[in-house]
C-alpha positions as CSV (number, residue, x, y, z in Angstrom):
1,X,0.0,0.0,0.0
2,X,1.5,3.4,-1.1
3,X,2.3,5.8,2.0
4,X,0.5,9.4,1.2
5,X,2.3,12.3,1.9
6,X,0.6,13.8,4.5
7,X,1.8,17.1,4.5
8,X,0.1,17.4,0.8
9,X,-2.6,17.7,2.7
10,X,-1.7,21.2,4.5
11,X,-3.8,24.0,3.4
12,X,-6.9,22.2,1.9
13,X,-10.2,22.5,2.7
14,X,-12.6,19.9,3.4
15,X,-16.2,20.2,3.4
16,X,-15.8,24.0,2.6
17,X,-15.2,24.5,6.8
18,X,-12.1,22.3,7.6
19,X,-8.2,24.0,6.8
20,X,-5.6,21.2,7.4
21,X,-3.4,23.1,9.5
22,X,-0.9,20.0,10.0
23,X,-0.8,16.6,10.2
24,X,-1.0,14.7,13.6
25,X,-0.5,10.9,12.1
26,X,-0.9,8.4,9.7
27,X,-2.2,4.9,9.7
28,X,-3.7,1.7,7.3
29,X,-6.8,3.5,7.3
30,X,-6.7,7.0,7.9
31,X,-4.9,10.2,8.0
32,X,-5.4,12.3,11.1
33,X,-4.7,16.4,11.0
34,X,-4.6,19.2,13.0
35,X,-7.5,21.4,11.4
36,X,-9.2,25.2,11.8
37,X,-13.1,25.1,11.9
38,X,-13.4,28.4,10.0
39,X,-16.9,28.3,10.6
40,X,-16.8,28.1,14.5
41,X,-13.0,29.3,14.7
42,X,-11.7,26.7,17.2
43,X,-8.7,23.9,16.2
44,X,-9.9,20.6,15.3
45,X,-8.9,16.4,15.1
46,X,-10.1,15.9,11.4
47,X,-9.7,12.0,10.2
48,X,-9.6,11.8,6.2
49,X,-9.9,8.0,5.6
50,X,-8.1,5.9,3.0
51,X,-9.0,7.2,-0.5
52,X,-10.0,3.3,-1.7
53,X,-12.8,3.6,1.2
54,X,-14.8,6.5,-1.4
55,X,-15.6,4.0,-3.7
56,X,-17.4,1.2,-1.5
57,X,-20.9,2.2,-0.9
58,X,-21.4,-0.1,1.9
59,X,-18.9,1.1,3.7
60,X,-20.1,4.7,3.2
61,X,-23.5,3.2,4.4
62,X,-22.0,2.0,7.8
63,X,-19.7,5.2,8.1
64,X,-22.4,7.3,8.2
65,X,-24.3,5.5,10.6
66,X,-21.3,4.8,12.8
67,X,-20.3,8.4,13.0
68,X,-23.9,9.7,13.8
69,X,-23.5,7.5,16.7
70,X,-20.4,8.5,18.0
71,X,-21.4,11.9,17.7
72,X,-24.2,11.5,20.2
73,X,-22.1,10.1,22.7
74,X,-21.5,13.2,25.5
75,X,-19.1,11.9,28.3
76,X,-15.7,13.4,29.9
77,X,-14.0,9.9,28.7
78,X,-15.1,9.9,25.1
79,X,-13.7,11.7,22.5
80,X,-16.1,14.2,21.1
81,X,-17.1,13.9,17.5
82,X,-18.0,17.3,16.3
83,X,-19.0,16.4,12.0
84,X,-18.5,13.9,9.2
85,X,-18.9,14.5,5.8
86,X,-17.2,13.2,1.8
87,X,-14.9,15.3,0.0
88,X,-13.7,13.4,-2.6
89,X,-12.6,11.6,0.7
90,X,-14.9,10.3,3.6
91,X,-13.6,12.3,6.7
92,X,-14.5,12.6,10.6
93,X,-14.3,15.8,12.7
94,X,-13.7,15.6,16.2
95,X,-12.1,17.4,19.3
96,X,-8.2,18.2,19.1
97,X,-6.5,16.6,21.8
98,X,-2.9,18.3,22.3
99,X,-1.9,15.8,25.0
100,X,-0.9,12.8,22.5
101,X,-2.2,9.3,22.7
102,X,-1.4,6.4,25.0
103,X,0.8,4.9,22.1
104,X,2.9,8.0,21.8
105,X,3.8,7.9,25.4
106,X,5.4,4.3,25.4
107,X,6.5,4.6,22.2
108,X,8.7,7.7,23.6
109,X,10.1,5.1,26.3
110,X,7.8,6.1,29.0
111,X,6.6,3.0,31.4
112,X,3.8,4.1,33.8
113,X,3.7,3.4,37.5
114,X,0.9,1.6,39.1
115,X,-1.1,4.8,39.8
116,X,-0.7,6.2,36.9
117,X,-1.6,2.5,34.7
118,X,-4.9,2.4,37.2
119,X,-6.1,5.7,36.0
120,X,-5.6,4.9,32.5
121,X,-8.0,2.3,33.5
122,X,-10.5,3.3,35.2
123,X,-11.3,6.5,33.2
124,X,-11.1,4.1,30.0
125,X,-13.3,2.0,31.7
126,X,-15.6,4.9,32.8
127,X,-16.1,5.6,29.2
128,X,-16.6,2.2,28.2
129,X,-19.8,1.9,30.8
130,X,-21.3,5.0,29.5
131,X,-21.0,3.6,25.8
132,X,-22.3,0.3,26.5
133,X,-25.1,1.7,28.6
134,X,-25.6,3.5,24.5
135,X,-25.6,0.0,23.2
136,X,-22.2,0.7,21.1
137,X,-19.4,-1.6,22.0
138,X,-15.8,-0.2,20.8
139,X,-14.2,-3.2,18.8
140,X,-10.3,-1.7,18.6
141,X,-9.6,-0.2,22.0
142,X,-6.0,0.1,22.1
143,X,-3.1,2.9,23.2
144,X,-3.6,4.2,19.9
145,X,-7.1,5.1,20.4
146,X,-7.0,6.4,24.2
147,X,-6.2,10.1,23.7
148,X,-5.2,12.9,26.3
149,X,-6.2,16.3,26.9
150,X,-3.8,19.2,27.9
151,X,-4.8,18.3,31.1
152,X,-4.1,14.9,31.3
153,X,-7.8,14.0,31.1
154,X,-8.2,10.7,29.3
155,X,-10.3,10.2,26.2
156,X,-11.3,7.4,23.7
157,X,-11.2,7.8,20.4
158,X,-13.0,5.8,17.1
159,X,-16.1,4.4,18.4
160,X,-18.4,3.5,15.8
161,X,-15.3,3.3,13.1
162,X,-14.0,-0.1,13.7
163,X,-17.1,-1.8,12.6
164,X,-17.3,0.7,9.9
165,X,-13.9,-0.9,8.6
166,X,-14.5,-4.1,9.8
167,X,-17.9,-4.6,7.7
168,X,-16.1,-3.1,4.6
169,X,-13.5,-5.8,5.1
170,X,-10.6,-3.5,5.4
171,X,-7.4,-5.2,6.7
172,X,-4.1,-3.5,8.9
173,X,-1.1,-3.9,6.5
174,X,-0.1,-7.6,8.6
175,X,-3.2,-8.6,6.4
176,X,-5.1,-8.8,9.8
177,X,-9.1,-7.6,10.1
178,X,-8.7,-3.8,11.7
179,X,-9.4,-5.1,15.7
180,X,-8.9,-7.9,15.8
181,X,-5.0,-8.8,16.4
182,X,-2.4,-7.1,19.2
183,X,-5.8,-6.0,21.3
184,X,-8.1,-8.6,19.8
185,X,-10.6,-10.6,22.7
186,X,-10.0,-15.0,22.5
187,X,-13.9,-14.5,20.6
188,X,-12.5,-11.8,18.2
189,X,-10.1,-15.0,17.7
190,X,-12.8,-17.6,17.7
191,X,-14.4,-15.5,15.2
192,X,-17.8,-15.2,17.4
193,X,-19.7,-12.2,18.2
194,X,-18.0,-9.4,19.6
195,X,-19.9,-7.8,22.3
196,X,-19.3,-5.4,25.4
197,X,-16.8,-7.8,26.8
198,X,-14.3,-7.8,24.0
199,X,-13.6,-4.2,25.2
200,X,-12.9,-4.9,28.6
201,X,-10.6,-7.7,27.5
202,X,-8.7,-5.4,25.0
203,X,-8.8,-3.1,27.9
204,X,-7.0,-5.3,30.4
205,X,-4.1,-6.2,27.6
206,X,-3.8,-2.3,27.6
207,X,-3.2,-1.4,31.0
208,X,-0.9,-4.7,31.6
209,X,1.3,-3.2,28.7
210,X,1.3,0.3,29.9
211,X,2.6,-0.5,33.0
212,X,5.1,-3.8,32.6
213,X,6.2,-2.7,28.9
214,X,4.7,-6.5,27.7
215,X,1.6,-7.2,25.5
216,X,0.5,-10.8,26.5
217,X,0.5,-13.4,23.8
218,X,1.8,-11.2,21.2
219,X,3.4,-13.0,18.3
220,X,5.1,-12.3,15.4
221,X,2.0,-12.4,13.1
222,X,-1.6,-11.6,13.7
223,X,-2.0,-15.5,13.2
224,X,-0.1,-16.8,16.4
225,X,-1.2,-14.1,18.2
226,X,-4.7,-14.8,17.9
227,X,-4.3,-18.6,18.2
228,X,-2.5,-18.1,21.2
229,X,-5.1,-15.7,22.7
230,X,-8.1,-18.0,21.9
231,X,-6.7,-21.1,24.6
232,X,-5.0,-18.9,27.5
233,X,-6.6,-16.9,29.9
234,X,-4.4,-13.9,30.6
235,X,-1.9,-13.5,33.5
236,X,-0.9,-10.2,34.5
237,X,2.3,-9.0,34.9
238,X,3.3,-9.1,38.2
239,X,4.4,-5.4,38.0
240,X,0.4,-4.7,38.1
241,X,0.5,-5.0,41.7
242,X,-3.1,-4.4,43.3
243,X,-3.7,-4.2,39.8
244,X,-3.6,-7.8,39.4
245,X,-6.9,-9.2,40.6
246,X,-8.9,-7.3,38.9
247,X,-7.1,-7.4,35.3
248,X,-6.6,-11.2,35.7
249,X,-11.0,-11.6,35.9
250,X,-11.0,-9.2,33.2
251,X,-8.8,-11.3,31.0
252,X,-10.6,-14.3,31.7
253,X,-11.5,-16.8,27.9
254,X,-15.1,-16.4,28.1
255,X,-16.9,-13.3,27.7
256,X,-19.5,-14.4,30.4
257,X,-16.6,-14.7,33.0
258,X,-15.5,-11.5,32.9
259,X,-16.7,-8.2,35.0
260,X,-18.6,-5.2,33.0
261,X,-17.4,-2.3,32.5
262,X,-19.0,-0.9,35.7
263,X,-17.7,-3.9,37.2
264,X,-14.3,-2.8,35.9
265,X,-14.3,0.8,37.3
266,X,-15.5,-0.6,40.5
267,X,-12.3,-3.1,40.7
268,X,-9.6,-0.2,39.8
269,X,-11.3,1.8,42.6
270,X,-10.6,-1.0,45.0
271,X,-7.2,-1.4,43.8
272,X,-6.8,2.4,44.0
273,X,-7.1,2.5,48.2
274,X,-3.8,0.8,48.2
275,X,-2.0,2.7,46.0
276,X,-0.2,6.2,46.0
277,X,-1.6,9.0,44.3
278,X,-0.4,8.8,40.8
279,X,2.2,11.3,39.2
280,X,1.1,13.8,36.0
281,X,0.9,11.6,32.7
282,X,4.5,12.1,30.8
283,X,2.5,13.6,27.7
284,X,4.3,13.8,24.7
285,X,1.4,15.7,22.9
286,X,0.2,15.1,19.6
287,X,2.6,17.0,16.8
288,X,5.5,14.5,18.1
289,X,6.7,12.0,15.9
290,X,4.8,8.4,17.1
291,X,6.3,5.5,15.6
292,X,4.5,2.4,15.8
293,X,3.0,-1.2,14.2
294,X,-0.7,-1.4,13.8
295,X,-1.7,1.9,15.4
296,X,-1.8,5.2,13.8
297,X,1.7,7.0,12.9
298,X,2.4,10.9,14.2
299,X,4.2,12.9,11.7
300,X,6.3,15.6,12.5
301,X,8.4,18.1,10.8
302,X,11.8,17.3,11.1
303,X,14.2,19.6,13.0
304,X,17.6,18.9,11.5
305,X,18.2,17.5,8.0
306,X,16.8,18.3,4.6
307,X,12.4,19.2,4.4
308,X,10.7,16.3,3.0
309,X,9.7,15.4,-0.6
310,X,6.5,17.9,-1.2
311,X,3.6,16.1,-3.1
312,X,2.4,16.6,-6.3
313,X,1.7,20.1,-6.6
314,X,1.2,22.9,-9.3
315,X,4.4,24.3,-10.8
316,X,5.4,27.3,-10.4
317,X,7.8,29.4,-12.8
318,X,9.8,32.1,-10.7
319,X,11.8,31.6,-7.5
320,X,10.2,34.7,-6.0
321,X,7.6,35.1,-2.4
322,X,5.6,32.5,-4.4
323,X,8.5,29.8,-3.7
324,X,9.3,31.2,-0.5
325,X,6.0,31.4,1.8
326,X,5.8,27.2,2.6
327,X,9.0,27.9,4.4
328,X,8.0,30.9,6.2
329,X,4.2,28.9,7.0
330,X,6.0,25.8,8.3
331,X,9.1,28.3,10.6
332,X,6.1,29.9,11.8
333,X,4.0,26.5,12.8
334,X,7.0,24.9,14.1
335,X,7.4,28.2,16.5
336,X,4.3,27.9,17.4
337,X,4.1,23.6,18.1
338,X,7.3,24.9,20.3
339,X,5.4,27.4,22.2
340,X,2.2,24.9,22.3
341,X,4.7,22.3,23.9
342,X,5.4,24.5,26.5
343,X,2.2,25.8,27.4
344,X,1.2,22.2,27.8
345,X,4.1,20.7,29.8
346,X,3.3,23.4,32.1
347,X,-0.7,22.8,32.4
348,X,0.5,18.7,32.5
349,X,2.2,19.2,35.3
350,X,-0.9,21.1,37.1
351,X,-3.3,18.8,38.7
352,X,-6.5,18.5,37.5
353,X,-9.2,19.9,39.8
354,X,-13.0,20.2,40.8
355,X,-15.1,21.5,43.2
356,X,-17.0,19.2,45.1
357,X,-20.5,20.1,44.7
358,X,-23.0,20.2,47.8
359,X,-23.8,16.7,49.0
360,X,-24.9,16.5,52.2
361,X,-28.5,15.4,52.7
362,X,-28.1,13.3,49.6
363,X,-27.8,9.9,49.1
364,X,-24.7,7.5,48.9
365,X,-25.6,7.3,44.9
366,X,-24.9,11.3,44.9
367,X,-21.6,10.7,46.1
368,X,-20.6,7.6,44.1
369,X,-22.1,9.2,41.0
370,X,-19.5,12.3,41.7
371,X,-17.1,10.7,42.3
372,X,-17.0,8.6,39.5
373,X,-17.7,12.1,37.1
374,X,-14.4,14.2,38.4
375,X,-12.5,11.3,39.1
376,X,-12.1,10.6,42.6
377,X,-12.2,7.8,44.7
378,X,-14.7,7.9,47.2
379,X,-14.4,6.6,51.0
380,X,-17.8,5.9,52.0
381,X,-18.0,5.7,56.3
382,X,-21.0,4.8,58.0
383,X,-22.4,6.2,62.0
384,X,-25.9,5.9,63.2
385,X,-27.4,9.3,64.2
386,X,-30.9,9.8,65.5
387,X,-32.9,11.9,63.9
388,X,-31.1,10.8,60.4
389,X,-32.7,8.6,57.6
390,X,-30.5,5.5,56.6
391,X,-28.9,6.2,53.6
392,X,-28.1,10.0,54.3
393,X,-25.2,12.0,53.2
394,X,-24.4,13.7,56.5
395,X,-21.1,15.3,56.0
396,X,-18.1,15.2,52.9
397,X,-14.5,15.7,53.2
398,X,-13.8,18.3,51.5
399,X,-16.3,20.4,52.0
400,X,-18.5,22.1,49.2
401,X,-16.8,24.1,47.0
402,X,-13.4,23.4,47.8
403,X,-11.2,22.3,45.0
404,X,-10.4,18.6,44.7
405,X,-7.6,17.0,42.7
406,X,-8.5,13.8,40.4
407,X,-7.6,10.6,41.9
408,X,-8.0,12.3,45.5
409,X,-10.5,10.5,48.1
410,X,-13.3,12.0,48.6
411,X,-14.4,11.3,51.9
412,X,-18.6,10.8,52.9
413,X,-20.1,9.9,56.1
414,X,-23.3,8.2,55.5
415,X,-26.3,7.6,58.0
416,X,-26.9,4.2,58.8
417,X,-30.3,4.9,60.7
418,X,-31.4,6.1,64.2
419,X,-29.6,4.7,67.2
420,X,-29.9,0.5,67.8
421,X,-32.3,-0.2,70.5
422,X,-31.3,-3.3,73.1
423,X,-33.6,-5.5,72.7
424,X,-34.8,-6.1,76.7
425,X,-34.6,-9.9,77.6
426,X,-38.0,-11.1,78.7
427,X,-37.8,-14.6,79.5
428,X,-40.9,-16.0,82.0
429,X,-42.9,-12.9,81.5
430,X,-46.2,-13.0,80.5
431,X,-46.9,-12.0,77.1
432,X,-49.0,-9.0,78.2
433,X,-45.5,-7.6,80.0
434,X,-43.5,-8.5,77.3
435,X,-45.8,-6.3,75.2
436,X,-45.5,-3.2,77.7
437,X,-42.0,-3.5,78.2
438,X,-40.8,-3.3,74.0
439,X,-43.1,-0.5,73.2
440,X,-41.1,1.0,76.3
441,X,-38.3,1.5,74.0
442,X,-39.5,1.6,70.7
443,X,-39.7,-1.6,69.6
444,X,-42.9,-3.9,69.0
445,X,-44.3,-7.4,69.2
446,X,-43.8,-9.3,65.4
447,X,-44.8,-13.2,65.2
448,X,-45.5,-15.4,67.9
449,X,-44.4,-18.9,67.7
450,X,-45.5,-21.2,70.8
451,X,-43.9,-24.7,72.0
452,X,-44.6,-27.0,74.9
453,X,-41.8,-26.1,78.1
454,X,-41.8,-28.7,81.1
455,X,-40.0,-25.3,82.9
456,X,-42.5,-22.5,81.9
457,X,-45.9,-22.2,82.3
458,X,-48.3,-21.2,79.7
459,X,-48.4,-17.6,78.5
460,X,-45.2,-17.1,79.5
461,X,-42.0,-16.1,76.7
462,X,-40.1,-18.9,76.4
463,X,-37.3,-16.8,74.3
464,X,-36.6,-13.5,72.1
465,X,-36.2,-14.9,68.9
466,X,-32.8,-12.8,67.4
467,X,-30.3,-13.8,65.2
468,X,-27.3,-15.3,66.6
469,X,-25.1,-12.5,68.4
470,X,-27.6,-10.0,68.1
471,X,-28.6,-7.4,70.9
472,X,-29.6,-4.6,69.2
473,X,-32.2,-3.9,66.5
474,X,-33.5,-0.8,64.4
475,X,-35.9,1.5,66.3
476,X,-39.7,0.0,65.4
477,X,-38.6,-3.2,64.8
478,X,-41.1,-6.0,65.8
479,X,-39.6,-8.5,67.6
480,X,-40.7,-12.5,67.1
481,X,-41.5,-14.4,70.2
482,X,-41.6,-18.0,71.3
483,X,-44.2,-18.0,73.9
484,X,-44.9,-21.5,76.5
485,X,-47.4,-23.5,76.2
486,X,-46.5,-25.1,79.2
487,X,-45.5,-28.8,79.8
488,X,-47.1,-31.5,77.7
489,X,-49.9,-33.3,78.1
490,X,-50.0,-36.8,80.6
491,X,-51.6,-39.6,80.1
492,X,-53.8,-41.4,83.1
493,X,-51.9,-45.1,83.8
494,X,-53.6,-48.4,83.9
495,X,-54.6,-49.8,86.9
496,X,-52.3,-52.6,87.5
497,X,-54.0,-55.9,89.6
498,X,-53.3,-55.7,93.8
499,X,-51.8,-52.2,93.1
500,X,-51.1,-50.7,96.7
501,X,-51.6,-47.0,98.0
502,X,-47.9,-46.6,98.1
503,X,-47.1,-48.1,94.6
504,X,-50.3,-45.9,93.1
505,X,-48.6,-43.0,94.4
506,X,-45.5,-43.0,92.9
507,X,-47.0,-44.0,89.3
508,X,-49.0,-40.6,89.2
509,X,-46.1,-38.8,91.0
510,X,-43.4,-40.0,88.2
511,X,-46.2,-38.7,85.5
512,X,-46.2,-35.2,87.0
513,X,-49.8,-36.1,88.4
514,X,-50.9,-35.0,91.7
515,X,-52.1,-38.6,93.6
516,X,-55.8,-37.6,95.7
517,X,-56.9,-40.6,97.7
518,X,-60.5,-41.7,98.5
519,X,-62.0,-44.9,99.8
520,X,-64.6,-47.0,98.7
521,X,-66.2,-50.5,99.3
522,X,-65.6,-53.2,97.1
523,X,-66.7,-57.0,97.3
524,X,-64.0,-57.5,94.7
525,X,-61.3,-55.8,95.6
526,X,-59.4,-56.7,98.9
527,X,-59.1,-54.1,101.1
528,X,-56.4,-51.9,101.0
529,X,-55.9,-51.9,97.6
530,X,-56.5,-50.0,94.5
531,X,-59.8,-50.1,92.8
532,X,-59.7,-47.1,90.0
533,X,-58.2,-44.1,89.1
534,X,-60.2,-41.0,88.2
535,X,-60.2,-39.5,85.7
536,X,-60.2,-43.4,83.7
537,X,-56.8,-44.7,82.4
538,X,-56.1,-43.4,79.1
539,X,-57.4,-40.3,79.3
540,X,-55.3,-37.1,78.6
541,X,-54.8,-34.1,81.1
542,X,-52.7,-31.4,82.1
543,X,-49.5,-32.0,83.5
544,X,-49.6,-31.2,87.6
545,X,-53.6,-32.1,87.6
546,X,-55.1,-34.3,90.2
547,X,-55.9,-37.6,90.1
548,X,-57.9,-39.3,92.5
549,X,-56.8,-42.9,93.7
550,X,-59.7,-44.9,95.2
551,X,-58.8,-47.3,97.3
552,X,-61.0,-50.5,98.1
553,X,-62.2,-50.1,102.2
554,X,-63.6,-53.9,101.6
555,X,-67.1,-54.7,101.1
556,X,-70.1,-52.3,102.1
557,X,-71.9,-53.4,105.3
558,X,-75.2,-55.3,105.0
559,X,-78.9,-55.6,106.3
560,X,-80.1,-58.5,107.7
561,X,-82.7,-59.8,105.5
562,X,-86.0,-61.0,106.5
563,X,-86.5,-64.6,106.4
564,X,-89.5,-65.6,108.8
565,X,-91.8,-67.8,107.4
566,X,-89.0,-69.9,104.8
567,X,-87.4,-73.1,105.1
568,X,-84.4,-73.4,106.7
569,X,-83.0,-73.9,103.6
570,X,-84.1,-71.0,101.9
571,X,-83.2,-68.5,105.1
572,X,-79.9,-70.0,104.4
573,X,-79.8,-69.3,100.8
574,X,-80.8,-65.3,101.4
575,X,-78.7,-64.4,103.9
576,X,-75.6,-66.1,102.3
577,X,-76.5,-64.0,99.5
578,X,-76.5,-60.7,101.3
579,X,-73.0,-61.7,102.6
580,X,-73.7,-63.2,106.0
581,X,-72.2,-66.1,107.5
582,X,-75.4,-68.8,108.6
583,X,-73.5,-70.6,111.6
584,X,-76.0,-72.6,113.4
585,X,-80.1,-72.9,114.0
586,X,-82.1,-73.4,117.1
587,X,-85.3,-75.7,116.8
588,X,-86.4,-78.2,114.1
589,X,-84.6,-77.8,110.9
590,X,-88.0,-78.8,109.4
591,X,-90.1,-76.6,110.6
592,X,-90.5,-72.8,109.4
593,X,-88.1,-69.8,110.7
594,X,-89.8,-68.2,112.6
595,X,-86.5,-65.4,113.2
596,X,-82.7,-64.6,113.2
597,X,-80.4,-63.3,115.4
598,X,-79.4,-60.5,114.8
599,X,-82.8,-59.9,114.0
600,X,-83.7,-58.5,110.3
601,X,-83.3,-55.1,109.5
602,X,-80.2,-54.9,111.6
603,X,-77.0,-53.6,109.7
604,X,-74.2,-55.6,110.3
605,X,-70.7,-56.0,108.7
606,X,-70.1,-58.3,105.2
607,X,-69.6,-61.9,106.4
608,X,-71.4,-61.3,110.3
609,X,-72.7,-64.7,111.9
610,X,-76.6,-65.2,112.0
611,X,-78.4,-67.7,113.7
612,X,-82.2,-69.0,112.8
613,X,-84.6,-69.7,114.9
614,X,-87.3,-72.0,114.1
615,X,-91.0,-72.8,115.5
616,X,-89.4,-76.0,117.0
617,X,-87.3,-73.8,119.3
């Protein structure tokens, strides 16, 4: 591919708006200037692409669509793309950048520190999360592509034109797809579907070059690179320090495994509470020459040796002011690039400030969002005050309005709520005093579970049912409660045959029954010993209740029952029957009783003697 001569292009206009002033670099692709916007008056970045590009329609298709894109993208981290437009040449306008690009630095031997490797990072990644949370995904992030300002504020550059190129089936001059080689993700390898994550892959391999000087897996063609890429997750240079974590998960083979962008900023701003606070970038700004491979070349004027070969131009026929004013244009530009480069090693080496806006009586978000706009790195602390709301911004370090460097801490105290309340202990209270005693200090009664206790007696709390460890709760929280209901159930024991008093006793009393004794009579059951309990065996009552032993007093006493008038025989027969004991008769056997003795009607104890009498007698 024929190199153009970029300082042809010094003087034209493109679009009717757009002077070259001077050219910045070259690459495969594209030509990038310094330009004047005559319109608006204020210096330019304007990217005149690769001449064979006019001619493919699709690509000017994509191109147009890409750029519209870009140019609605409004973030501090993303390069601002002011117009587009065809002038025999497809061509991009964006904001001039006087700091230089990543590339430019390391190419000038520059390695950076930690610090300095982490904020490349994070405010790459910062603009990354913005453009994915547009739906655009980057394709070709790479030093090349991350610009500074005069200030050291980092910007990325291209978005939108990589799939531009890549769609049109434009190729780097290794014969490799524009992308998709020294920065390329294990799917850009694979040949899958690039999505959000091949950035933050591409992104990783930057910052692990930036700081250790090495580009993991690179090869000397696009071919072994890739292949190597596509079967080995990265490992970070061990120079990455605190770094390391978080680029290692970000380098991980499958897109899926690896953090968002968000995810991303959020790791470097871990990383960054370990380090110091990182140095000015060494800018080498952007009309220095910028040797590279794949990225995009920075031209320069030469200072010693003999002006380079001019382009085609139109002759001219005297040696007069005509001949003489390029030299006088480019004395006077590179007098002014020399002042320029002064100016902005002196603003480089100021720190970039802000002032931190007002946050108290915010929220946590406030802060976070702030920080993460001018960024610094926020220390979130949390107290409990009363009166406060949990989530409360109640005081910032700095203060409003004071002046805060990037990659400073910004310090926030955040409410965590009112004051914990002790939660009182209320074991063996009733649930009534339970009740009283935790709206006493704020708190309130939440679910009530209840369970049999052999130690507690029913109504009463059992236990305050907290998490393990904890004493204290949020003011109006309700509490749970397990609440007795008292000991379980017994069970009323069998009767066993000739069961004593003694041995009845102890059967209730190992039951948790309370023994009551009575007596009754009982022509079964001998004296002295058990006849029932009551209430019946089997039956289920409270624990502690009584049960009543009856105990046999022998049988009843009897009356003695009239006879006169029978046969021995039958007297006999009837008072046997009522219990008595017929021991002897006085008169004639055969004749009729005429009485007994005792004498009927007479109540005498079960089994008492009784004589007849007879008419005999």
């Amino acid at each position: 591919m024929a190199i153009h001569d970029s300082d042809a292009d010094v003087g034209r206009v493109l679009g009717g708006r757009y002077r070259i002033i001077a050219p910045i670099g070259v690459g495969a692709s594209a030509r990038v200037h310094l330009a004047d916007d005559i319109t608006l008056r204020r210096r330019v970045a304007v990217k005149v692409l690769h001449e064979a590009l006019a001619a493919d329609d699709a690509f000017l298709r994509r191109f147009r669509a890409e750029a519209q894109s870009a140019a609605s993208l409004n973030h501090p981290h993303v390069l601002g793309v002011y117009d587009w437009g065809y002038d025999d040449v497809p061509f991009l306008v964006s904001e001039y950048l006087a700091g230089g690009s990543l590339q430019a630095m390391l190419d000038a031997g520059h390695r950076l520190t930690t610090s300095q490797g982490l904020l490349v990072g994070l405010e790459t990644a910062r603009g990354l999360e913005y453009a994915h949370g547009e739906g655009l995904v980057h394709r070709d992030i790479k030093p090349a592509n991350l610009l500074f300002g005069d200030a050291g504020r980092l910007r990325i550059a291209d978005f939108g034109l990589a799939r531009a190129l890549a769609e049109a089936g434009w190729t780097e001059p290794d014969g490799s797809m524009v992308g998709t080689a020294r920065y390329a993700a294990p799917e850009q390898a694979r040949g899958e579907r690039v999505g959000p994550a091949a950035d933050v892959y591409a992104l990783a391999l930057v910052v692990n070059e930036a700081v250790s000087g090495e580009l993991p897996f690179a090869a000397d063609t696009a071919i072994a690179t890739l292949m190597a890429r596509a079967e080995t997750p990265l490992e970070p240079h061990p120079s990455l320090g605190p770094l390391g974590a978080t680029v290692r998960q970000a380098g991980a083979l499958e897109p899926d495994d690896r953090p968002t962008a968000a995810e991303f900023v959020r790791g470097f701003m871990e990383a960054a509470e370990d380090l110091p606070r990182p140095e000015p970038f060494p800018l080498v700004g952007a009309l220095v020459d910028e040797p590279g491979g794949d990225h995009t070349q920075l031209v320069a004027t030469p200072r010693t040796g003999p002006a380079p070969t001019p382009g085609p131009a139109v002759p001219l026929e005297d040696d007069g002011p005509t001949r003489r004013w390029p030299w006088l244009v480019l004395a006077v530009l590179a007098l002014a690039a020399a002042g320029i480069g002064g100016v902005l090693a002196f603003q480089s080496s100021r720190p970039v400030t802000h002032p931190v806006p007002e946050l108290v009586g915010g929220t946590v978000d406030d802060a976070t969002n702030a920080a993460r706009e001018f960024g610094w790195i926020p220390n979130i602390a949390e107290i409990r005050q009363d009166g406060t709301v949990a989530g409360q911004i109640l005081s910032v370090d700095p203060p409003a309005g004071t002046e805060l460097e990037e990659g400073e801490m910004l310090r926030v105290v955040v409410s965590k709520g009112e004051s914990l309340v002790t939660v009182p202990d209320l074991v063996d209270q009733s649930l009534d005093e339970a009740e009283a005693r935790l709206f006493a200090v704020g708190l309130s009664v939440g679910d009530i579970s209840r369970m049999e206790s052999e130690t507690v007696e029913a109504g009463r709390i059992l236990e305050v049912l907290l998490d393990p460890g904890q004493t204290q709760v949020e003011p109006g929280t309700p509490v749970d409660l397990l609440v007795s209901e008292g000991p379980i159930q017994r069970q009323v024991p069998a009767v066993p045959d000739s069961l004593d008093l003694a041995e009845a006793r102890q059967l209730l009393t190992d039951r948790r029954l309370v023994p009551v004794e009575t007596a009754a009579n009982s022509d079964e059951v001998p004296e002295g010993s058990v006849i029932e309990f009551s209430p019946s065996p089997g039956a289920f009552v409270d624990a502690d209740s009584e049960v009543t032993i009856v105990v046999s007093s022998g049988p009843a006493p009897r009356v003695v029952p009239n006879t006169v008038g029978l046969t021995v025989e039958e007297a006999t027969l009837a008072l046997e029957a009522e219990g008595f004991d017929v021991t002897f008769t006085i008169g004639s056997p055969l004749l009729p009783v005429l009485g007994t003795n005792p004498p009927a009607g007479e109540t005498h104890p079960y089994g008492s003697e009784v004589t007849i009498i007879t008419r005999g007698a």
